[in-house]
Residue frames as qw, qx, qy, qz and C-alpha x, y, z in Angstrom:
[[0.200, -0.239, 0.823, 0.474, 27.30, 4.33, 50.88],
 [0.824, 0.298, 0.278, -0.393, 25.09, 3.87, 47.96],
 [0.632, 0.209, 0.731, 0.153, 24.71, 1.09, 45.34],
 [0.363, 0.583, 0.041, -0.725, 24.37, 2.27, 41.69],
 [0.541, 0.208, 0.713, 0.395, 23.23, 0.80, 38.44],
 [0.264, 0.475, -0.205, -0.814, 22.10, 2.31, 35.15],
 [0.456, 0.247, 0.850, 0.096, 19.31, 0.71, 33.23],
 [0.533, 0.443, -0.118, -0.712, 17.93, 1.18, 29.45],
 [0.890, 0.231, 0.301, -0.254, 16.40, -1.54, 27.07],
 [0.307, 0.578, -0.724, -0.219, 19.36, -3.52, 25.86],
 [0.537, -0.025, -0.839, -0.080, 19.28, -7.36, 25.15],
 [0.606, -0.485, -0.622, -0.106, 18.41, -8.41, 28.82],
 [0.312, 0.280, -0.443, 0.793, 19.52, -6.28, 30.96],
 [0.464, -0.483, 0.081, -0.738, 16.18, -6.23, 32.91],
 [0.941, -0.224, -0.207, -0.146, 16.56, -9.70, 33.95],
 [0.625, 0.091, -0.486, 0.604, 20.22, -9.39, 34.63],
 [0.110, -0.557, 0.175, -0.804, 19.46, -6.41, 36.84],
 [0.802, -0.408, -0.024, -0.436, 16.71, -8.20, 38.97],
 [0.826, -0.069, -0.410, 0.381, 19.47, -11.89, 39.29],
 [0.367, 0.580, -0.378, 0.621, 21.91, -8.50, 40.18],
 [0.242, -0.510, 0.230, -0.793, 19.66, -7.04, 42.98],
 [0.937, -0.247, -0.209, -0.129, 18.60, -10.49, 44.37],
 [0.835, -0.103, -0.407, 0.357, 22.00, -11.32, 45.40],
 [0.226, 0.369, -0.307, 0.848, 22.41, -7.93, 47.36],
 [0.552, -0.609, -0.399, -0.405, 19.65, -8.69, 49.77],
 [0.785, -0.370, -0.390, 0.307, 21.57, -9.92, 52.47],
 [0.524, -0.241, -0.115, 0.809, 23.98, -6.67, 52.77],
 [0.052, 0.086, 0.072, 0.992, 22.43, -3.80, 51.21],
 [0.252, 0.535, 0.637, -0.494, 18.79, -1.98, 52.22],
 [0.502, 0.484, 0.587, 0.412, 16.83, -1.14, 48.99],
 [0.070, 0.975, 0.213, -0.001, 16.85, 2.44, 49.61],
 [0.317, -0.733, 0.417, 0.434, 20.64, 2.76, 49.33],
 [0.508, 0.126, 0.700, 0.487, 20.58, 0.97, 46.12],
 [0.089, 0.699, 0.023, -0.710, 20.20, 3.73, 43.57],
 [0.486, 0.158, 0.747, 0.426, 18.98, 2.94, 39.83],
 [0.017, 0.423, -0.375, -0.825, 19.79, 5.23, 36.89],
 [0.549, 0.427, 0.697, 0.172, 16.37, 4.04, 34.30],
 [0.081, -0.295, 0.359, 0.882, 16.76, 5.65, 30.72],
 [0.731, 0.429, 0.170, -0.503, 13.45, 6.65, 28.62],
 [0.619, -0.303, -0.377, -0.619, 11.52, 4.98, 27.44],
 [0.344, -0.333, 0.674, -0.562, 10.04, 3.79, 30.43],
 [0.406, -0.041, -0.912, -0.044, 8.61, 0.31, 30.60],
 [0.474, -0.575, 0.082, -0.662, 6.00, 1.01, 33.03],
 [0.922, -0.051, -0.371, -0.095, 6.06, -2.80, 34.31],
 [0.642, 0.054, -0.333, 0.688, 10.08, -2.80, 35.00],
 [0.147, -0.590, 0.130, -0.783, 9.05, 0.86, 36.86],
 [0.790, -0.515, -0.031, -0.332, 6.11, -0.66, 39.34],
 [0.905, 0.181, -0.328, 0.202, 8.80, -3.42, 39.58],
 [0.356, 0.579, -0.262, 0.685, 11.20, -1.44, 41.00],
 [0.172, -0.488, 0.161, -0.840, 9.72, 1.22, 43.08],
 [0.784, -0.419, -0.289, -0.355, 6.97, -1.26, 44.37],
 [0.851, -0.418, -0.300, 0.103, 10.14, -2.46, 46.24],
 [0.455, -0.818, -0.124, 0.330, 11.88, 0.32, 47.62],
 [0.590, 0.006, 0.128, 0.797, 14.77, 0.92, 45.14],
 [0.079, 0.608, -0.197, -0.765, 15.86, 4.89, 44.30],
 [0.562, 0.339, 0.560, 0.506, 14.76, 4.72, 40.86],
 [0.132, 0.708, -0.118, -0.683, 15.45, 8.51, 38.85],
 [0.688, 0.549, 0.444, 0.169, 14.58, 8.59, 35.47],
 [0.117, -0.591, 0.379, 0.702, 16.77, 10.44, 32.76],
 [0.719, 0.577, 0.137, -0.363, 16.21, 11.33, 29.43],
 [0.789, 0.528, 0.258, 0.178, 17.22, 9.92, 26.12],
 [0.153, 0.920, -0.060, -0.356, 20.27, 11.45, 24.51],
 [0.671, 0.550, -0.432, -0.246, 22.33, 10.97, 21.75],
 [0.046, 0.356, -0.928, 0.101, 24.66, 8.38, 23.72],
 [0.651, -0.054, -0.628, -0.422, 22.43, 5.35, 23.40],
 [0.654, -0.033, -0.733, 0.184, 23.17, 3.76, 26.43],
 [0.545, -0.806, -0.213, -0.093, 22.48, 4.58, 30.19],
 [0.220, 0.806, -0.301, 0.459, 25.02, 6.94, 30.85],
 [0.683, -0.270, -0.535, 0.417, 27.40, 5.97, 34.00],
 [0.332, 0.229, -0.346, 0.847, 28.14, 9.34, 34.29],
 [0.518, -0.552, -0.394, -0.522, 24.55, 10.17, 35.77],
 [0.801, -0.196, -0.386, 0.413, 26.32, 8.67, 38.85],
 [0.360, 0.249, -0.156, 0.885, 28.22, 12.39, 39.30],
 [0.199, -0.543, -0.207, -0.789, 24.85, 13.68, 40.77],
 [0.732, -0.520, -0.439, -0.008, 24.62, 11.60, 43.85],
 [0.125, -0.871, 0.192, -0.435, 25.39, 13.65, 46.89],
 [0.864, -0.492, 0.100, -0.045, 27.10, 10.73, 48.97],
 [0.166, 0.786, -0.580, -0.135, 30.62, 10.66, 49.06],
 [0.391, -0.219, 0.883, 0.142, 30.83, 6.85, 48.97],
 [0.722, 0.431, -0.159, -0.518, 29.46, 5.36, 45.56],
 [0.140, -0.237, 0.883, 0.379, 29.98, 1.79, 43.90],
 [0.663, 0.447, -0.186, -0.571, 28.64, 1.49, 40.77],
 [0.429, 0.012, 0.879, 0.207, 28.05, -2.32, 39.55],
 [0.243, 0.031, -0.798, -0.550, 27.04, -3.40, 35.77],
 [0.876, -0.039, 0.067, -0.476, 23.40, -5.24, 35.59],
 [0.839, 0.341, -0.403, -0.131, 25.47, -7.99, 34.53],
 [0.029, 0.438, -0.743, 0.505, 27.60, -8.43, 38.09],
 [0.799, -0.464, -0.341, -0.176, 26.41, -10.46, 40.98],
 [0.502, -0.648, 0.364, -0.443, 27.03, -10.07, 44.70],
 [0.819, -0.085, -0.519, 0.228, 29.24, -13.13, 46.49],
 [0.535, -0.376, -0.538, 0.531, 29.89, -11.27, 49.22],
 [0.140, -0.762, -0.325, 0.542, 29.43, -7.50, 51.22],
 [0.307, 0.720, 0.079, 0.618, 29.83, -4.94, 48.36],
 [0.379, -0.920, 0.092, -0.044, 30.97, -2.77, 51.55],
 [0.806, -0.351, 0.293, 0.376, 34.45, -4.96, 51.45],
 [0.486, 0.681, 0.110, 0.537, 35.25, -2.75, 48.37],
 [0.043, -0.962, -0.122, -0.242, 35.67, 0.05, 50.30],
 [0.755, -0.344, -0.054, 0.556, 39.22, 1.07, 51.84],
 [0.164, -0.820, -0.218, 0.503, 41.41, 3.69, 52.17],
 [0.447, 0.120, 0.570, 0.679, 41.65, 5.41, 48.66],
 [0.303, 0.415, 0.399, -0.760, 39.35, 7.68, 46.24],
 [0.764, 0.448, -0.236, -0.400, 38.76, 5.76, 43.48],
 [0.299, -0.308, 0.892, 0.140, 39.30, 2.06, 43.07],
 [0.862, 0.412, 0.030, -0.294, 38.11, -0.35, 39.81],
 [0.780, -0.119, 0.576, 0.213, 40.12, -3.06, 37.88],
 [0.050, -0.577, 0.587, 0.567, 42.24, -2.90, 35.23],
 [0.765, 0.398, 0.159, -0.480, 40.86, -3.98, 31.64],
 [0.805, -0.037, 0.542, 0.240, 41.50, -7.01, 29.54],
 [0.724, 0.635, 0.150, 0.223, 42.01, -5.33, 26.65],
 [0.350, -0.882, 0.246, 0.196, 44.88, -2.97, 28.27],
 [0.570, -0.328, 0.504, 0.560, 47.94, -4.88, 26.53],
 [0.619, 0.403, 0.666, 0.102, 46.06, -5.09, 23.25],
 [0.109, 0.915, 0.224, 0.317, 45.46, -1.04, 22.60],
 [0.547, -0.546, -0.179, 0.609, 48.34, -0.02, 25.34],
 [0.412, -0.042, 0.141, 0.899, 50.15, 2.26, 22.68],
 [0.031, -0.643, -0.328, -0.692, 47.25, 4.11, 21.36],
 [0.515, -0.813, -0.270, 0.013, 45.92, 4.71, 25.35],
 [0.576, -0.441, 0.027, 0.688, 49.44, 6.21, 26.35],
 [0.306, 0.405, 0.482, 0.714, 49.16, 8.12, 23.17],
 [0.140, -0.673, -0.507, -0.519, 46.10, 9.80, 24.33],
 [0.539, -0.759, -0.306, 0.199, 47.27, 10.33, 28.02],
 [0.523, -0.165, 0.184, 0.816, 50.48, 11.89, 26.68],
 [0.026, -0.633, -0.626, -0.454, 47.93, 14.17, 24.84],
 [0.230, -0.809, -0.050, -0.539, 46.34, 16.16, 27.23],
 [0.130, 0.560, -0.505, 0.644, 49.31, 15.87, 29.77],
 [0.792, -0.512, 0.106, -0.316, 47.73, 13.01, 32.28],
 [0.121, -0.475, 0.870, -0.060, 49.89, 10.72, 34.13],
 [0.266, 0.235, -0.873, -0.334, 49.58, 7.07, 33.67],
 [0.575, 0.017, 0.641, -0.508, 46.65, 5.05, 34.53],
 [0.224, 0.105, 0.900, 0.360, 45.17, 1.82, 32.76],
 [0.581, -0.135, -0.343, -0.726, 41.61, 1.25, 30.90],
 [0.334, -0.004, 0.759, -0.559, 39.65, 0.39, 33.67],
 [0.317, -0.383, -0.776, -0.389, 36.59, -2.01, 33.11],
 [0.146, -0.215, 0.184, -0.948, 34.23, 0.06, 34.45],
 [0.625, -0.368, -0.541, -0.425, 31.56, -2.78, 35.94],
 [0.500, -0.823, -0.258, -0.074, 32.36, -2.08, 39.13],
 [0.403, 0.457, -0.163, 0.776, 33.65, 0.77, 40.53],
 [0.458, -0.617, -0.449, 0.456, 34.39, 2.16, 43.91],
 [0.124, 0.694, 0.008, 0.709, 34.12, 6.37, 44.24],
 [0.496, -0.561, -0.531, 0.397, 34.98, 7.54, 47.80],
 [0.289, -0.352, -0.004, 0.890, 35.56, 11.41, 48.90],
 [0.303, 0.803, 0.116, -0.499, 33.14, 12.59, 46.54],
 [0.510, -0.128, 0.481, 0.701, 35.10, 12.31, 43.44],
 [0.370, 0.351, 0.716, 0.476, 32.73, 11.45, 41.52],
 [0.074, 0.926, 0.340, -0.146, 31.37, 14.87, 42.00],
 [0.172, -0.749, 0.307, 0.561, 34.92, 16.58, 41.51],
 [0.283, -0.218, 0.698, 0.620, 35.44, 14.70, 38.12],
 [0.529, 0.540, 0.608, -0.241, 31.74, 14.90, 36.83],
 [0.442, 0.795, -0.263, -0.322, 32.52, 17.93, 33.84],
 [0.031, -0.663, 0.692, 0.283, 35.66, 16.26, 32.98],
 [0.380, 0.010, 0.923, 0.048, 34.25, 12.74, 32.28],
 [0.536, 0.694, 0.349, -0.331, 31.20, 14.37, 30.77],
 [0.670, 0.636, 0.009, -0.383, 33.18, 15.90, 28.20],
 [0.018, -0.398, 0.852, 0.338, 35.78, 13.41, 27.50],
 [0.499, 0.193, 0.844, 0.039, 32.71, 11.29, 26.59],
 [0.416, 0.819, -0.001, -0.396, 30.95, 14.04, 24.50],
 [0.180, 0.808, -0.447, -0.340, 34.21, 14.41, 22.50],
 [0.329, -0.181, 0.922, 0.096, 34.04, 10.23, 21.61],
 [0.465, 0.541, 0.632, -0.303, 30.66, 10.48, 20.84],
 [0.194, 0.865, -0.109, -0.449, 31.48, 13.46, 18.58],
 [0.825, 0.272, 0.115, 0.481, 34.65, 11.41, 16.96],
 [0.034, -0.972, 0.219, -0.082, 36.50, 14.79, 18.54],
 [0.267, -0.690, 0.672, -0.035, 38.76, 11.79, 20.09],
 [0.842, 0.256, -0.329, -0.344, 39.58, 8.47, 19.17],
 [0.884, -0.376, 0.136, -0.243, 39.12, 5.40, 21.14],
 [0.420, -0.314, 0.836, 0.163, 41.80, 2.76, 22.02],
 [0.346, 0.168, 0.921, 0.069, 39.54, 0.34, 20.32],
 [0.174, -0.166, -0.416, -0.877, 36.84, 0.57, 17.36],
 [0.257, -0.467, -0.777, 0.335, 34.56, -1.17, 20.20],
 [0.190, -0.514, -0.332, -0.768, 31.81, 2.09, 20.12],
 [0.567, -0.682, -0.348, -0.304, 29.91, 0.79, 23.27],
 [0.798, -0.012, -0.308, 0.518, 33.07, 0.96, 25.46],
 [0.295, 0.566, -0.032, 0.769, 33.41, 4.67, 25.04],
 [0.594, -0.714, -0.068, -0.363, 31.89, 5.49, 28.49],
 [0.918, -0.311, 0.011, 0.245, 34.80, 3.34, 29.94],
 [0.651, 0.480, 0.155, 0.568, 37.37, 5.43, 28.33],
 [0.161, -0.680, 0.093, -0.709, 36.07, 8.99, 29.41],
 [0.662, -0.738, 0.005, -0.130, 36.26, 7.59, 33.26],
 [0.873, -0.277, -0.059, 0.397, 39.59, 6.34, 33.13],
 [0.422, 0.397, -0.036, 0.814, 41.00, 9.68, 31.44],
 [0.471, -0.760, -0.291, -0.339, 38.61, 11.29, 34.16],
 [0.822, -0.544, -0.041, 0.163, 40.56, 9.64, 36.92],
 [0.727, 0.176, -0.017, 0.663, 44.20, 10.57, 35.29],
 [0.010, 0.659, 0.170, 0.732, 42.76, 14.02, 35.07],
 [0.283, -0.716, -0.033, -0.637, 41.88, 13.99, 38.83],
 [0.856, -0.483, 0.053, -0.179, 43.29, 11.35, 41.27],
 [0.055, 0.627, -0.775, 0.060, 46.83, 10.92, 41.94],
 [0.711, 0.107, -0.694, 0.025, 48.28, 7.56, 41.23],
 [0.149, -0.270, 0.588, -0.747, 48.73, 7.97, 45.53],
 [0.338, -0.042, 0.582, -0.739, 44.98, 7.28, 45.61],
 [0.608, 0.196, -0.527, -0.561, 44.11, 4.75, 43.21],
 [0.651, -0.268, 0.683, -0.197, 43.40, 1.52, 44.39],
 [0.631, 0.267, -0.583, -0.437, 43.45, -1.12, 41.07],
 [0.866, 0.033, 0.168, -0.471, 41.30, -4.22, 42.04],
 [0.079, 0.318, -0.934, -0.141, 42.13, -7.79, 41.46],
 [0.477, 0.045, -0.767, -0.426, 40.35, -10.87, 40.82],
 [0.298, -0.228, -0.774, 0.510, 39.67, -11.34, 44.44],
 [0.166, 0.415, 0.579, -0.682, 37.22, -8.40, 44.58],
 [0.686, 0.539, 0.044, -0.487, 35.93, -8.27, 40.88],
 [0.618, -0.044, 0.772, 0.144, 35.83, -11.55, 39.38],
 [0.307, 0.427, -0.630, -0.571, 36.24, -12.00, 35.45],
 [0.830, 0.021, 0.509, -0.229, 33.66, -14.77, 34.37],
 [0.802, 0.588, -0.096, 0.043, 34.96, -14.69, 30.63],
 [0.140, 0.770, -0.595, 0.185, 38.44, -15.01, 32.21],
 [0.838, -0.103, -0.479, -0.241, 37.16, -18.07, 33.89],
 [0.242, 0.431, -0.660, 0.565, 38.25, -16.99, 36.98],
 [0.164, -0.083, -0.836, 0.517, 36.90, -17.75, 40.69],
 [0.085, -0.692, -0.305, -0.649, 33.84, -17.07, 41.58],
 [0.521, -0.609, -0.380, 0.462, 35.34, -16.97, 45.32],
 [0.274, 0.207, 0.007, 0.939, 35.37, -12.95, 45.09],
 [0.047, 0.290, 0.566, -0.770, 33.24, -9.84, 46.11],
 [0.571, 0.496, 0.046, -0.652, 31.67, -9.05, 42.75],
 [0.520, 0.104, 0.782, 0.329, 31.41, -11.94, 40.21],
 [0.385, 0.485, -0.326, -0.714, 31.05, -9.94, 36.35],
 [0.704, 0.286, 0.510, -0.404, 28.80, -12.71, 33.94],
 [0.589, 0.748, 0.272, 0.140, 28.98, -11.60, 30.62],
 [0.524, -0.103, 0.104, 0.839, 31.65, -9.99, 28.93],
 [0.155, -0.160, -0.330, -0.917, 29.41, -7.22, 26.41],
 [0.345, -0.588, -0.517, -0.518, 25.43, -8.29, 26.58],
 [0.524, -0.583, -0.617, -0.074, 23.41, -6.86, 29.29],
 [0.622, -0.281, -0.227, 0.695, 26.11, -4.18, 30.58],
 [0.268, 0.944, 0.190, 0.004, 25.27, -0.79, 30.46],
 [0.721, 0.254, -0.024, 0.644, 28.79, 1.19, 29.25]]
């Protein structure tokens, strides 16, 4: 099982990163924790890193602004959970794991945009699945290697303005291309859909008795 984050220079997202990886001391070894850093490189937040054992792979720059999640599709382990900088650890990130091949939590904005998102799954002929909030996600079986093209270019084709988002919400679009990813490649059989009990909602003001506790709703998240 590895850990994964994606980091590039938004608002604080090096300091949420560091609170992130502090509270995963107790359960995870730094060499399973795997961290996606986008150029430019900070040389500081590098030593930082490395000096203490994390995976850190650099990637370059490309038009999507943000540290790509999908970057995630290259790791060769067939368990993956990918957490936000903006998450913290209350208990074993391993208690995600169960029998499924893809499990994350339905988004808050799901009622708001429902008709356009059914729109778009009716589209290219996927069956039903929500807009996942994509700060932490569980990949098991490899998926994330079987859905890598498909996620790649449903994000391409957002970026482009080939498709058009639920929402006019730009930084989001990375969240979008994984859930049409998953429609596109995981029967509804092998979804698992999260609950407040293993990925807590702080702007929902919910418990923080859970396995991942999410901070922030937008700053400090890569998308």
């Amino acid at each position: 099982m590895k850990i994964v984050y994606t980091l590039s220079h938004r608002g604080h997202m090096t300091e949420d990163l560091k609170r992130s990886l502090s509270t995963l001391t107790p359960y995870i070894c730094p060499k399973d924790i795997i961290i996606f850093l986008t150029e430019p490189i900070v040389l500081e937040e590098l030593l930082f890193l490395t000096r203490r054992g994390y995976d850190v792979r650099i990637r370059h720059k490309t038009e999507w602004k943000f540290a790509s999640k999908n970057y995630l599709c290259d790791i060769q382990d067939d368990d993956v959970i990918f957490l936000d900088c903006d998450t913290v650890a209350k208990k074993d990130p391993a208690l995600l794991l169960g029998d499924f091949v893809f499990s994350a939590r339905p988004g808050t904005s799901n009622k708001r945009f429902n008709y356009h998102w059914k729109d778009t799954l009716e589209k290219y002929g996927l069956h039903t699945v929500p807009m996942f909030n994509s700060g932490v996600v569980v990949f098991r079986q490899g998926i994330h290697r079987v859905m890598a093209k498909t996620w790649k270019s449903f994000l391409d084709m957002y970026i482009d303005r080939t498709l058009v988002p639920p929402h006019k919400d730009r930084t989001m679009l990375n969240q979008y291309a994984l859930s049409l990813a998953v429609a596109a490649h995981v029967p509804p059989s092998g979804i698992k859909y999260m609950t407040h009990t293993e990925h807590g909602y702080n702007w929902m003001r919910e418990s923080t008795d859970t396995i991942i506790y999410h901070l922030k709703r937008m700053g400090g998240s890569s998308r």
